[in-house]
MDAnalysis code that builds the backbone (N, CA, C; Angstrom):
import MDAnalysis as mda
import numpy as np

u = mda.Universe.empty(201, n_residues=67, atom_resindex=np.repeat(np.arange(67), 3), trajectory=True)
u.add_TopologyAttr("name", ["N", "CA", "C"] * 67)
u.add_TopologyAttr("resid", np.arange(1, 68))
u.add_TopologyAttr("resname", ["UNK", "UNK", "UNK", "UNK", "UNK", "UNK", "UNK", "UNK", "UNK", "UNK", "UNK", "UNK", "UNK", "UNK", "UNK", "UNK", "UNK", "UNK", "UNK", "UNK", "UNK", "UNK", "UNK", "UNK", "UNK", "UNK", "UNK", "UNK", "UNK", "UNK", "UNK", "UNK", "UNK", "UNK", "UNK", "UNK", "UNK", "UNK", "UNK", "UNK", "UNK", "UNK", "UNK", "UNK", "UNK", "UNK", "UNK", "UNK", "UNK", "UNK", "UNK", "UNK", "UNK", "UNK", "UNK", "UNK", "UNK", "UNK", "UNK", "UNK", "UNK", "UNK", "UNK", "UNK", "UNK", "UNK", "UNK"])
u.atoms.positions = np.array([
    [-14.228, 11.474, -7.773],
    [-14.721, 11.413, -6.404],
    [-14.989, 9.956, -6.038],
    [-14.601, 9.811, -4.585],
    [-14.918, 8.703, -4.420],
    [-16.187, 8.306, -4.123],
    [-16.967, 6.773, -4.215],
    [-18.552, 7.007, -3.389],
    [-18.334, 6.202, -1.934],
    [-19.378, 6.448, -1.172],
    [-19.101, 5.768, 0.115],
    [-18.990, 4.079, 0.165],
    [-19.380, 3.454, -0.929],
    [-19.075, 2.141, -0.993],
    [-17.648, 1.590, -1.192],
    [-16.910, 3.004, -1.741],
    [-15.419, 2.189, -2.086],
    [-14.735, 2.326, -0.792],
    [-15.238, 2.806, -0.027],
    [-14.617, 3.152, 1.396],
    [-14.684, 1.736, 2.369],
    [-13.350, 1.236, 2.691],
    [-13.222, 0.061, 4.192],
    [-12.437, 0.695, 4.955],
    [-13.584, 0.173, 6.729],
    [-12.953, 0.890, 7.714],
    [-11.836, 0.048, 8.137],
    [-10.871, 0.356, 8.758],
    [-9.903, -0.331, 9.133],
    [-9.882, -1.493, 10.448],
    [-9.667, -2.302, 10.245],
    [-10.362, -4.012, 11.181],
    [-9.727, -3.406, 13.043],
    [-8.793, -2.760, 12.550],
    [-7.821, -1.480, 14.010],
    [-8.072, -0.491, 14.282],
    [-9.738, -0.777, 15.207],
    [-10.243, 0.872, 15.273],
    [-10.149, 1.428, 17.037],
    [-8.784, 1.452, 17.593],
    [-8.421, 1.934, 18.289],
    [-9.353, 1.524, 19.815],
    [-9.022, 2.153, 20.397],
    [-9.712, 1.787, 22.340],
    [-10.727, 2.616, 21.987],
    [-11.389, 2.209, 23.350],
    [-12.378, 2.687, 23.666],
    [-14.174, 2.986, 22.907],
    [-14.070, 3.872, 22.118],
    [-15.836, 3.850, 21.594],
    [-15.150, 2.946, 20.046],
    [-14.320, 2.957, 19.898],
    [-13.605, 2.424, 18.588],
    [-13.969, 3.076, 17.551],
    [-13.687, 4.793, 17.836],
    [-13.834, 5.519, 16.779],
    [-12.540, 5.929, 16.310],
    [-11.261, 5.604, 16.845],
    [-10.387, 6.232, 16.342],
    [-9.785, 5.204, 15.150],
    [-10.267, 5.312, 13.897],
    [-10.189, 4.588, 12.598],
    [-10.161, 5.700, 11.636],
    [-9.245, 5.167, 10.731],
    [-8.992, 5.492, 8.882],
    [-9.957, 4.350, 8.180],
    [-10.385, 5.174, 7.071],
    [-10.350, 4.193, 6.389],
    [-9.872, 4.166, 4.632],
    [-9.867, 3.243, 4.185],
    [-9.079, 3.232, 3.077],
    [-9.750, 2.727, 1.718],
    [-9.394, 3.364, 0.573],
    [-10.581, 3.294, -0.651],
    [-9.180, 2.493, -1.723],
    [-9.509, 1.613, -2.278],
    [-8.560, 0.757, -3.269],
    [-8.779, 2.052, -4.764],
    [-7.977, 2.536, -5.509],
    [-8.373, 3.070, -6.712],
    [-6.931, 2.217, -8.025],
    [-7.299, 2.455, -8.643],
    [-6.736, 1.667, -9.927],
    [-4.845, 1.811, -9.761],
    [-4.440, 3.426, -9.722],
    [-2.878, 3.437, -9.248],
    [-2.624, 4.221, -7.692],
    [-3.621, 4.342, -7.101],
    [-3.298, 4.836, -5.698],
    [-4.025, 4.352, -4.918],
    [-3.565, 4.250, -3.574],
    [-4.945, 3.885, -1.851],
    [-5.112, 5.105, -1.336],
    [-6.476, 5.614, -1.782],
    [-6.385, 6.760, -0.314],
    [-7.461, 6.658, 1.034],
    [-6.546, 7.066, 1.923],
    [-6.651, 7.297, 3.080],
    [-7.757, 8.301, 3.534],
    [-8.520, 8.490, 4.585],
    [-9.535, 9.386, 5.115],
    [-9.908, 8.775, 6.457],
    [-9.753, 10.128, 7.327],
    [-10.394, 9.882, 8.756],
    [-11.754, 9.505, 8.686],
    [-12.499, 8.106, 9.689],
    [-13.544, 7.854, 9.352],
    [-14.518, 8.674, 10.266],
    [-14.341, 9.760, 11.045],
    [-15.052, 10.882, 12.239],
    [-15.212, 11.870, 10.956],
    [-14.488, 11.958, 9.779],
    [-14.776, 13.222, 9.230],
    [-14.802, 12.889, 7.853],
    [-15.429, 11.918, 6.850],
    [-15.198, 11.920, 5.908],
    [-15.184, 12.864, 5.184],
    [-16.245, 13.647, 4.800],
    [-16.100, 14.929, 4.302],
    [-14.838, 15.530, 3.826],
    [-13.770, 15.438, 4.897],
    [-12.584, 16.125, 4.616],
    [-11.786, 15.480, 3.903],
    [-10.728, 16.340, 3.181],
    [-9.907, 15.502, 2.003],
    [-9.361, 14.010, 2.537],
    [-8.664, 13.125, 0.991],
    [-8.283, 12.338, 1.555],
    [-6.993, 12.292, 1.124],
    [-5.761, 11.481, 2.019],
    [-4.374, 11.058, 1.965],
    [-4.609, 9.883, 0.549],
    [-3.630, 10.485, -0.470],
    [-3.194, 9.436, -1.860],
    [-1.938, 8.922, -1.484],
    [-1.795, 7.749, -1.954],
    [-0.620, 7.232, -1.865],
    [0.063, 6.082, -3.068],
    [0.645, 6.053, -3.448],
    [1.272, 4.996, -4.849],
    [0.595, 3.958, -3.881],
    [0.136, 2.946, -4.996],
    [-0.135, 1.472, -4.279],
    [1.346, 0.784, -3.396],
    [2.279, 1.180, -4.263],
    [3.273, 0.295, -4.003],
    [4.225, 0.844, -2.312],
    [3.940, 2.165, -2.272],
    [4.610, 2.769, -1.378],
    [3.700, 2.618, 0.046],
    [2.078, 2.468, -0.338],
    [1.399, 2.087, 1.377],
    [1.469, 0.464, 1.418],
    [1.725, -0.417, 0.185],
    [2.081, -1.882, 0.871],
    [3.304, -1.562, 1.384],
    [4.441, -1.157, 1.156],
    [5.553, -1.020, 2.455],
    [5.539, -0.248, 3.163],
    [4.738, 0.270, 3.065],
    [4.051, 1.202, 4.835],
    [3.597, 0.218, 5.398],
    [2.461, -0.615, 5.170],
    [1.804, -1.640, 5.988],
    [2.663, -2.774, 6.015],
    [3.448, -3.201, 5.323],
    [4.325, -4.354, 5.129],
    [5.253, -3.893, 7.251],
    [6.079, -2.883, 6.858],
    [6.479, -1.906, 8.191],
    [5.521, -2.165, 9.470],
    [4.347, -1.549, 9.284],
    [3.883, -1.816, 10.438],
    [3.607, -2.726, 10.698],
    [3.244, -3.776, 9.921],
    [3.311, -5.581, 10.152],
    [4.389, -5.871, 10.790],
    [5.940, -5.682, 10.070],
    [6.945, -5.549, 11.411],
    [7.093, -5.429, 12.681],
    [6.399, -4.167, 12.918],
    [6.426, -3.758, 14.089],
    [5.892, -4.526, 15.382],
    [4.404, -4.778, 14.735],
    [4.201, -5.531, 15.848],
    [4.002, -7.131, 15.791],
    [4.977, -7.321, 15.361],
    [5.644, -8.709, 15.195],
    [6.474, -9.031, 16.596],
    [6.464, -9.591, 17.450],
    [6.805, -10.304, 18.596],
    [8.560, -10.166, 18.209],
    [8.859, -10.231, 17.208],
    [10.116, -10.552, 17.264],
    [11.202, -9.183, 16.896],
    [10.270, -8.568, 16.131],
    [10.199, -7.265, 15.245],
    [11.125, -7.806, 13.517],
    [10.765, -8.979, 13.573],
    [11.286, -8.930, 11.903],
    [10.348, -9.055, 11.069],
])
């Protein structure tokens, strides 16, 4: 289990009341993911290596140039 200290909210917490945020817990071979409105509820695992090129991607994206 995770504790609430390993938990960071994400620096991109959406419009308005700026509740619409994930946040994300570092663990030894996976990152997981959890809505920060509901911690309680399970969280998204992911290989370390497979959410740095998820985020690597969305760094792309909103790149001015898109490369």
């Amino acid at each position: 289990m995770l504790t609430p200290d390993n938990w960071k909210k994400s620096s991109y917490s959406g419009g308005g009341q700026g509740d619409a945020c994930v946040e994300i817990a570092h663990r030894h071979s996976h990152i997981a993911v959890r809505d920060s409105k509901a911690p309680e509820r399970a969280a998204l695992t992911f290989p370390r290596d497979s959410f740095a090129a998820f985020t690597a991607h969305l760094g792309a994206l909103q790149s001015p140039c898109g490369e």
